[in-house]
C-alpha positions in Angstrom: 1.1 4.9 -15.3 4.7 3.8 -14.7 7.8 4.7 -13.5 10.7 3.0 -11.6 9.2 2.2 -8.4 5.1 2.2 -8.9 3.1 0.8 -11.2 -0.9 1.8 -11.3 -3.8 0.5 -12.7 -7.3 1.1 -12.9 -9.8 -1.9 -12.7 -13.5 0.3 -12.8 -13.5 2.8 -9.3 -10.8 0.4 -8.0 -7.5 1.5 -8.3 -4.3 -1.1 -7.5 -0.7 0.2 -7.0 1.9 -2.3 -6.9 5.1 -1.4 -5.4 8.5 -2.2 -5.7 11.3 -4.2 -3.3 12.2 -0.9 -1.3 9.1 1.0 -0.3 10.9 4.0 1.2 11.4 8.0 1.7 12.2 7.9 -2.0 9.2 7.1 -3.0 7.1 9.6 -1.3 6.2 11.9 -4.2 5.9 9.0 -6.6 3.3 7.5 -4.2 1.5 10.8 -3.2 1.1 10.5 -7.6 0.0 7.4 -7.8 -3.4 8.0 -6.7 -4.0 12.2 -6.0 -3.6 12.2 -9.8 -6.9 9.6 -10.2 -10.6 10.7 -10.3 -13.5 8.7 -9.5 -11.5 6.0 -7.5 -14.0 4.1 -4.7 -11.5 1.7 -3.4 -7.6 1.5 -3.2 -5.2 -1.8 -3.4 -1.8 -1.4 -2.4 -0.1 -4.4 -3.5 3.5 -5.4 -1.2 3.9 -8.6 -3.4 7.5 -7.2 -4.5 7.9 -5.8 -1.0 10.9 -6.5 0.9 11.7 -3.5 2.5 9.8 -0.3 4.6 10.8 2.1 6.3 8.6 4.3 8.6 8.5 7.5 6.2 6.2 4.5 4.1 3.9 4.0 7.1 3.7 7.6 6.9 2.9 7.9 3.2 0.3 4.9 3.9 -1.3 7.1 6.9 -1.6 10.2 4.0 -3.5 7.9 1.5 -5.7 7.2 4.3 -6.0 11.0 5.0 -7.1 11.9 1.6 -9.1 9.0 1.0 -11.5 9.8 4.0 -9.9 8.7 6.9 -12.8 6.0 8.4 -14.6 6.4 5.0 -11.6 5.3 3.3 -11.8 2.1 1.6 -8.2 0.6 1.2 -6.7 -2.9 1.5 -3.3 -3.8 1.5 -2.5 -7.2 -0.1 0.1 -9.7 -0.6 2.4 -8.8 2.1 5.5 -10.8 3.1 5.7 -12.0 6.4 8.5 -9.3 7.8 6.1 -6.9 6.5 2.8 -8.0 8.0 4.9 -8.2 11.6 5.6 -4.4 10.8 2.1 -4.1 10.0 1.1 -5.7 13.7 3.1 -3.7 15.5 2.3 -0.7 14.6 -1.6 -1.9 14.4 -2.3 -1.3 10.7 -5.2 -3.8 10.9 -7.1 -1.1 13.0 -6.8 1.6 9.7 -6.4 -0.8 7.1 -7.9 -4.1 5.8 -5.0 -6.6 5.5 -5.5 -9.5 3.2 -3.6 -12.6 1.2 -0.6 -13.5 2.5 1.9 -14.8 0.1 3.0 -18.3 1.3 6.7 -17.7 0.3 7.5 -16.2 3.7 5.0 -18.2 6.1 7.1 -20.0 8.5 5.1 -21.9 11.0 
């Protein structure tokens, strides 16, 4: 499934969305699509690769996937996040509902 802003795919139970520069209010029912339209999915990968930009309302949508995927049951891992991102991540403690992995190198500065 495609459209401007999400791309999906389905690797077994596992299903990866891959977002685009601007991950934003606009993309809300896009998102919410992304995965309530899947069946049989175990484990969710939200890929920020492309990432550049969030704004709270996409915290928000990230809290709702979490919601319908089970809350604590939910199995979800956000990957390749930039490193303005990540901070965004910290602050608001997203490594306490999500698992946070693979930092792209492009942004490290340290």
């Amino acid at each position: 499934m495609a459209n401007k802003s999400i791309v999906t795919q389905r690797e077994q139970n596992r299903l990866v969305i891959r977002l685009r520069e601007r991950f934003d209010s606009q993309d809300n029912k896009n998102f919410q699509s992304a995965y309530q339209n899947q069946k049989d999915v175990e484990s969710y990968w939200i890929d920020f690769q492309d990432v550049d930009f969030m704004d709270s309302s996409a915290l928000g949508m990230l809290l709702i996937l979490r919601s319908w995927a089970g809350f604590e049951k939910a199995d979800i891992t956000l990957f390749n996040i930039k490193k303005p991102i990540l901070d965004l991540f910290s602050v608001s403690q997203f490594h306490k509902l999500f698992k946070i992995e693979n930092l792209t190198n492009e942004d490290e500065e340290d």
